[in-house]
C-alpha positions as CSV (number, residue, x, y, z in Angstrom):
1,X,-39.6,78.0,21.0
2,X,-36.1,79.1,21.2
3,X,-37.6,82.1,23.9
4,X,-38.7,79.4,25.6
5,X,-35.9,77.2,26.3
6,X,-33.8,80.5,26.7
7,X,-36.0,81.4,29.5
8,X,-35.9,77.8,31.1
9,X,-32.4,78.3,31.0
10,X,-32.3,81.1,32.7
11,X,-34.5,80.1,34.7
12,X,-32.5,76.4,35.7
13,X,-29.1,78.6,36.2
14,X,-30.6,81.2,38.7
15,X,-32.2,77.9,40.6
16,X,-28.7,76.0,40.8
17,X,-27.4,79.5,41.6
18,X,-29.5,79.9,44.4
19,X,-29.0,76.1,45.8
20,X,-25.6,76.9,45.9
21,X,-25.4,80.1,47.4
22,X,-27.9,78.4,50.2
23,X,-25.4,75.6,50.3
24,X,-22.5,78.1,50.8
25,X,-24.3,80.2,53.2
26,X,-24.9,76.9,55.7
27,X,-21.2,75.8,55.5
28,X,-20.7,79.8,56.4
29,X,-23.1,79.6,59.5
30,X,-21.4,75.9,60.3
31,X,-17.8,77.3,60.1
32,X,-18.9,80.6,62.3
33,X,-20.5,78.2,64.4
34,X,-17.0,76.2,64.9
35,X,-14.6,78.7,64.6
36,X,-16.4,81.9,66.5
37,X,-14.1,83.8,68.5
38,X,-14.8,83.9,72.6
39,X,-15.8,87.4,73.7
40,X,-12.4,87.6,76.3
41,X,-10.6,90.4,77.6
42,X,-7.2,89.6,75.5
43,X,-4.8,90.8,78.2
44,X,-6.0,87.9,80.2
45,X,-7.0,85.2,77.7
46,X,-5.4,84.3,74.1
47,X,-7.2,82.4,71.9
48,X,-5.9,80.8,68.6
49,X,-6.9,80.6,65.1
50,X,-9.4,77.8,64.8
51,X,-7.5,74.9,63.1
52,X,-7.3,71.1,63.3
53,X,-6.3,69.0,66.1
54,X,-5.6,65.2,67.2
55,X,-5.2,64.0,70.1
56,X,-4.2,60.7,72.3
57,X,-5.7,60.0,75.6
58,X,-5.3,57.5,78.4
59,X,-7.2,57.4,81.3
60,X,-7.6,55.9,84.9
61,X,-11.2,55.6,86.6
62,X,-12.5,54.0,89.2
63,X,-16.1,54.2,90.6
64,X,-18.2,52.6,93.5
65,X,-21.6,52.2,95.8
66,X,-21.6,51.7,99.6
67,X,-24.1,51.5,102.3
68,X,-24.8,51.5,105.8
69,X,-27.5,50.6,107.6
70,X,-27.2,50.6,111.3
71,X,-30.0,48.9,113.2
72,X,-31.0,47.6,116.6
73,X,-32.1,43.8,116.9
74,X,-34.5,42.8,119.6
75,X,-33.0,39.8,120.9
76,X,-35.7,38.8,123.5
77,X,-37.9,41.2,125.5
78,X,-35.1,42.2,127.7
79,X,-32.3,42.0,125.1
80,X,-31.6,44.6,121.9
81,X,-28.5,44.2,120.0
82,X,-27.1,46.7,118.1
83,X,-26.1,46.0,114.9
84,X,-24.3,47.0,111.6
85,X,-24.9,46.1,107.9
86,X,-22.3,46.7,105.0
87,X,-23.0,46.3,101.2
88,X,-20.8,47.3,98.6
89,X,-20.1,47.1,94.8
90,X,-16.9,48.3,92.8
91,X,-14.9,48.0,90.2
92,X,-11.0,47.4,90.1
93,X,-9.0,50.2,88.4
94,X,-10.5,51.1,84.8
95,X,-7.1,51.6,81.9
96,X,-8.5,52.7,79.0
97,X,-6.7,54.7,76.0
98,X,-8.4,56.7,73.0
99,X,-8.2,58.9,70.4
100,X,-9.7,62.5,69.7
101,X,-10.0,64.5,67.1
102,X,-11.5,68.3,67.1
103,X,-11.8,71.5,64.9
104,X,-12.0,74.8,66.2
105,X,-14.6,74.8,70.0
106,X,-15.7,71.2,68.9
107,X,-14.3,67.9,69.6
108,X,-14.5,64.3,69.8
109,X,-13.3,61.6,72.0
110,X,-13.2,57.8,72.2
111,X,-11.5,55.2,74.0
112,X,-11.5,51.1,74.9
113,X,-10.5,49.7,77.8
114,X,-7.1,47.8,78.2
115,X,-5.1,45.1,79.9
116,X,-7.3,43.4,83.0
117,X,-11.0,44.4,82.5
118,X,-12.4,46.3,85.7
119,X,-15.3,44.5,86.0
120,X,-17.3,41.4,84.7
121,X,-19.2,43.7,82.5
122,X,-19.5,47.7,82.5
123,X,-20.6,50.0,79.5
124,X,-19.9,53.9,80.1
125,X,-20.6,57.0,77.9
126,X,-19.7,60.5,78.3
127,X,-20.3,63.8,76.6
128,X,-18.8,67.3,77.8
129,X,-19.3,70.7,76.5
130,X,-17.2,72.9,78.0
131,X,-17.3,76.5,77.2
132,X,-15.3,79.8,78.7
133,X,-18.7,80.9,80.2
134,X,-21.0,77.9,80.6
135,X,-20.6,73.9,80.0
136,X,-22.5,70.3,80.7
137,X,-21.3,67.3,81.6
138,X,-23.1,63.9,80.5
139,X,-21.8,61.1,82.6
140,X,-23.7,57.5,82.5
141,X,-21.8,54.0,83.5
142,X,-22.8,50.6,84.8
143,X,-21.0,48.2,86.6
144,X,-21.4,44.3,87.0
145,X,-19.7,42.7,89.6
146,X,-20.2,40.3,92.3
147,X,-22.0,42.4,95.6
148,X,-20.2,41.9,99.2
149,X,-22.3,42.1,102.7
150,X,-21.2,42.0,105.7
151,X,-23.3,42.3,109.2
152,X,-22.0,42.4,112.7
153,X,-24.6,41.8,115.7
154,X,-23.6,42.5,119.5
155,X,-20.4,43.8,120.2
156,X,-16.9,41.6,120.7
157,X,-17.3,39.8,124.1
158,X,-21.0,39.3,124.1
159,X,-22.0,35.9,123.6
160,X,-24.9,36.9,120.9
161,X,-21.9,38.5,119.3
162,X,-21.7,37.5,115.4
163,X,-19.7,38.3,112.4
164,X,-20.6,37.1,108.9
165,X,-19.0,38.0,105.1
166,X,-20.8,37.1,102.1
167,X,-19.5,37.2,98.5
168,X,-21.5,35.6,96.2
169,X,-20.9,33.9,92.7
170,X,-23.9,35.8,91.1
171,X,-23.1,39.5,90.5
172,X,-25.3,42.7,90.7
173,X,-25.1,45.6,88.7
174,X,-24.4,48.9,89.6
175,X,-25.7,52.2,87.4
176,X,-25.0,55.7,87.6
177,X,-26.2,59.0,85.4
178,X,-25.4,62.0,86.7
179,X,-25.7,65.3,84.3
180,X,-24.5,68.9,85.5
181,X,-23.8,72.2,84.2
182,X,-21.5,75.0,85.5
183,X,-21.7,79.2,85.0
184,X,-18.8,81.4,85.1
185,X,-19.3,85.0,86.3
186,X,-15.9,86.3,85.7
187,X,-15.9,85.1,81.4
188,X,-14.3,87.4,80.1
189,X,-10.9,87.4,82.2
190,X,-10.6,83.6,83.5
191,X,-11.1,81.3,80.6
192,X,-12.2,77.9,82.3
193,X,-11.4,75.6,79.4
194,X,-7.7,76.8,79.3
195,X,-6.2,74.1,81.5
196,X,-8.2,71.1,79.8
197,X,-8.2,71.5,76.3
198,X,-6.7,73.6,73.5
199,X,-9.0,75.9,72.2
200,X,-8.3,79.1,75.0
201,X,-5.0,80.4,76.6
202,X,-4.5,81.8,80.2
203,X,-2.2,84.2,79.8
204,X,-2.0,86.0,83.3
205,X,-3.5,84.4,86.6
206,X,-7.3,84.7,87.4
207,X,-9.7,83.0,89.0
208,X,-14.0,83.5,89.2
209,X,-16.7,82.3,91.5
210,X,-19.2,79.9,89.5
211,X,-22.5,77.9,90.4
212,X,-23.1,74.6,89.3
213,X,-26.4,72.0,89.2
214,X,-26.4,68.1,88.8
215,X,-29.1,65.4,88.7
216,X,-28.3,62.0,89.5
217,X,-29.5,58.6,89.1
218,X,-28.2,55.9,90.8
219,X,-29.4,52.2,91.2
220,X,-28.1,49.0,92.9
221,X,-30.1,45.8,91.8
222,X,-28.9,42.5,93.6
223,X,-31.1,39.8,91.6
224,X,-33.4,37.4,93.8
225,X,-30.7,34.8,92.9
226,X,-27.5,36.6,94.7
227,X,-29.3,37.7,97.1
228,X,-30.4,34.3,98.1
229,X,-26.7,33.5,98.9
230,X,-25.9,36.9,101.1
231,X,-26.7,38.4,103.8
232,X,-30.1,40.9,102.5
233,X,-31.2,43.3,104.7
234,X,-32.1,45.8,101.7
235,X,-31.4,43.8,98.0
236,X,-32.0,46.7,96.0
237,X,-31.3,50.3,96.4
238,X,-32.3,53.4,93.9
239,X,-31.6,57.4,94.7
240,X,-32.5,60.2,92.6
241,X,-30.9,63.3,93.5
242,X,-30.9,67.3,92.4
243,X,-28.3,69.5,94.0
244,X,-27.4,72.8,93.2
245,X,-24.1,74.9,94.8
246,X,-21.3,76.7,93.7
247,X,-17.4,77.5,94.2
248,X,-14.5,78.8,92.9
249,X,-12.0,78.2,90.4
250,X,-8.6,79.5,90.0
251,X,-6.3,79.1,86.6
252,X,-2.4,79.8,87.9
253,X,0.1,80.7,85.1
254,X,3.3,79.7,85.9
255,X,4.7,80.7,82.6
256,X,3.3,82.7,79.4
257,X,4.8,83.8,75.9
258,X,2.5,84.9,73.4
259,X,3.1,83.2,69.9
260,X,5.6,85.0,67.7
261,X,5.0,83.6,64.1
262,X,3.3,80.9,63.0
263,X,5.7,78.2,64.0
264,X,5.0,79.0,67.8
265,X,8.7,77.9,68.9
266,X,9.3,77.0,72.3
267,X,7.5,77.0,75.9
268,X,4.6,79.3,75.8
269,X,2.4,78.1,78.6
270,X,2.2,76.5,81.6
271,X,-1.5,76.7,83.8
272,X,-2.8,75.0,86.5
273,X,-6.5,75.0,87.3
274,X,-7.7,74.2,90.5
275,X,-11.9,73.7,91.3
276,X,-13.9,73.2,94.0
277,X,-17.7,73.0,93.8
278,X,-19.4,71.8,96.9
279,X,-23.1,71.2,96.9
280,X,-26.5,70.7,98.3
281,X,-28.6,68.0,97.6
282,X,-32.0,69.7,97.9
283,X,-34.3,66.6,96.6
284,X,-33.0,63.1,97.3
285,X,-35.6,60.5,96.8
286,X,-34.8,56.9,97.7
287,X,-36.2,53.5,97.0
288,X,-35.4,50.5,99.0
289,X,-36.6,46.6,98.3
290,X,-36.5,43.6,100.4
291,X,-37.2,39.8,98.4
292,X,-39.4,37.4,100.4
293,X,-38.7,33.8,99.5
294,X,-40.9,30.4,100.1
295,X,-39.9,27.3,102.0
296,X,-38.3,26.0,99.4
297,X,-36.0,29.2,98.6
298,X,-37.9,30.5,95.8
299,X,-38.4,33.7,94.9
300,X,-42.2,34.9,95.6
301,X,-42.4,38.2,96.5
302,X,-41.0,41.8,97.0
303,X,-41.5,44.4,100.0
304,X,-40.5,47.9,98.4
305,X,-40.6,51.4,100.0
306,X,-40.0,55.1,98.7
307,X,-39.2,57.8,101.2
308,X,-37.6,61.2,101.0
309,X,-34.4,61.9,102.4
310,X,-33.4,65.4,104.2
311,X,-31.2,67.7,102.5
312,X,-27.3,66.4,102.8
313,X,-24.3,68.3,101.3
314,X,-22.4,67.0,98.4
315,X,-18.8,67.8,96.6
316,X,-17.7,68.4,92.9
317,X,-13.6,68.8,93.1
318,X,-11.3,68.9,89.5
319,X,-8.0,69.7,89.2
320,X,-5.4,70.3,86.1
321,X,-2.3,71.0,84.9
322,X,-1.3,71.9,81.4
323,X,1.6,72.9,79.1
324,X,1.8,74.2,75.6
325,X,5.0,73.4,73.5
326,X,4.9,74.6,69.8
327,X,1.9,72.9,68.5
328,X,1.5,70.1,71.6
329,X,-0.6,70.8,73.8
330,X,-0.5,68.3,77.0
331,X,-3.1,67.9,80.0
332,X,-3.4,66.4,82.7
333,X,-6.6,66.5,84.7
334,X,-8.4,64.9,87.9
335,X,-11.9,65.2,88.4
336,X,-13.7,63.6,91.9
337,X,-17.1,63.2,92.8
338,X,-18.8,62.0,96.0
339,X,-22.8,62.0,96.9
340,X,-24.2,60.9,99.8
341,X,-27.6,59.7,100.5
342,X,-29.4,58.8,104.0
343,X,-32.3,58.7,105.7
344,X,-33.9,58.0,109.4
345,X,-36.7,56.3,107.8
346,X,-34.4,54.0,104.8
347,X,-38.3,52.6,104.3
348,X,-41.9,53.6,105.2
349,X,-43.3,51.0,107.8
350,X,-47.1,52.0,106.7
351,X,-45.8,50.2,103.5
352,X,-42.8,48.1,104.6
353,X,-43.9,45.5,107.6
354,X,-40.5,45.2,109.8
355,X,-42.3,43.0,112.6
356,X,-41.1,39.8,111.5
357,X,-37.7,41.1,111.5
358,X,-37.7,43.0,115.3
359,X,-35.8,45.8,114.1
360,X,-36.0,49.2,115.4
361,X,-33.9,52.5,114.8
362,X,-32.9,51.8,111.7
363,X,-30.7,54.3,110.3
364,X,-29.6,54.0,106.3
365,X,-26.4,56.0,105.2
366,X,-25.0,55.5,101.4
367,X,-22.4,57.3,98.9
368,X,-22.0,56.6,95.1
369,X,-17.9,58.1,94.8
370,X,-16.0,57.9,91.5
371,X,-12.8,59.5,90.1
372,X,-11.0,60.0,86.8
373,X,-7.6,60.9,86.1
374,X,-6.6,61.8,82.5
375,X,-3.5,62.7,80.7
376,X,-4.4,63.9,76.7
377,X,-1.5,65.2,74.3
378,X,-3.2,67.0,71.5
379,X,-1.1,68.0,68.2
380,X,-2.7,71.1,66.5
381,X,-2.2,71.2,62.5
């Protein structure tokens, strides 16, 4: 009996032995995984011990949709009218402020909007991985806010000539996902990340070409009820887009002193980062819908077409500046996007009647634009 329990014993030590070696050999992969130095050349690029940081962000953004649609209107059988119809939806200037905390090549990031909201409603999410030689961006927001039309028929002087603005009470909303990724062919000299977040140094000036890819998503839905009280020659509007391209970016040291102990005293970088990515939009499907109302003003149906749009080139611009002063790190970086979408054919008449309207030539040009400028002051422990 005694040989027994001596051998269950044994037997229970060597299995919590084992569970904790396991235990300590995940933590081990999870710390390599966090911690795991770059493979850089180190004349070029400096990278610090893996430690701690926090961070405080603020940020401005603003984002938008506008079309348009230029048409000709057949008047009477010896008069056509050309003619021009605006839409537009955007918010006013987005403040928000945020925290972030981060641990070796990982971080995390999040902020609430202050002072005067931007718009009557808008949600927005982002999630960016960016490494020395590759790095994703996640990007999704929506916007609700009242939707503007314009149209202008003739030209000034003619006495068919009209000019009509409609804002309605009723808003729309605007969405927008767009995910990209980015390669860098020069990795091991020109460290990307070094001019937006803490984890890599530039120490001399470099620069490398890269390619990039993005999808994007973007919808415009003006309900049956706002629409009603505008001007609706298209209500709703939906592009889905795949570009690839590629550019350069440059990272310009102004200033570089390699840590001396572990206090880090003083200056000891300054880097800019300039990056241009232009882009062609290779697929670009778009969807267009017209409401149909009763007498009374009811809704009752929905005309809808889907066409693809010819290939239309696109742009991905950022820009930053940082300095590193003991253990602060500051940033300040500016990213732009703007993607265009148009067509000859903004529906497909075998699907899309346009008789009742008498409109001919019409020609359907649109962009979804937004920009972010943030400044982030990091403190690394």
């Amino acid at each position: 009996m005694k040989r027994k329990n001596l051998v269950l014993f044994f037997i229970l030590l060597m299995t919590a032995g084992l569970s904790q070696a396991q235990e300590a050999s995940f933590w081990k992969r999870v710390d390599r995984f966090l911690t795991k130095p770059a493979v850089i050349d180190t004349l070029y690029v400096y990278q610090p011990k893996a430690s701690f940081s926090l961070g405080l962000f603020s940020t401005g953004q603003k984002a938008g949709f506008d079309v348009n649609v230029d048409f000709n209107l057949k008047y009477d059988e010896s008069t056509t009218l050309p003619c021009l119809s605006t839409y537009s939806l955007s918010e006013n200037l987005c403040k928000k402020i945020g925290l972030e905390v981060g641990y070796g090549n990982v971080g995390f990031g999040y902020g609430l909007e202050v002072g005067h909201r931007s718009a009557q409603k808008k949600r927005s999410f982002g999630l960016n991985i960016v490494g020395k030689s590759w790095g994703l961006h996640f990007n999704y927001f929506n916007i609700s806010n009242p939707f503007n039309s314009d149209i202008v028929i003739g030209e000034v002087g003619n006495p068919n000539y009209l000019e009509e603005h409609w804002t309605p009470e009723e808003t729309a909303l605007l969405s927008n996902l767009s995910v990209d990724g980015y390669y860098v062919f020069n990795n091991k000299r020109f460290a990307f990340p070094a001019a937006y977040k803490i984890g890599l140094t530039q120490r001399h000036t470099a620069g490398s070409w890269m390619i990039t890819t993005r999808f994007m998503q973007g919808n415009l839905y003006n309900s049956p009820e706002a629409a009603l009280n505008s001007f609706s020659l298209f209500n709703c509007f939906s592009t889905m887009q795949f570009s690839v391209g590629g550019g350069y970016s440059a990272n310009l040291v102004l200033w570089h002193k390699d840590p001396i102990g572990p206090s880090d005293q003083g200056l000891r970088n300054v880097t800019i980062n300039l990056t241009a990515l232009p882009v062609i939009t290779l697929a670009n499907h778009l969807k267009t819908s017209f409401y149909i109302y009763d007498e009374e003003n009811n809704y009752a149906d929905e005309m809808e077409s889907k066409v693809w749009c010819y290939p239309v080139p696109n742009y991905i611009g950022s820009a930053a500046a940082s300095l590193t002063w003991n253990r602060f790190f500051f940033t300040a970086q500016f990213t732009y996007n703007r993607f265009f979408f148009r067509s000859r054919d903004a529906f497909n008449t075998t699907t899309f009647d346009l008789s009742q309207f008498d409109l001919l030539d019409v020609n359907f040009r649109g962009v979804f634009h937004d920009w972010t400028l943030k400044g982030l002051l990091v403190y690394r422990f």
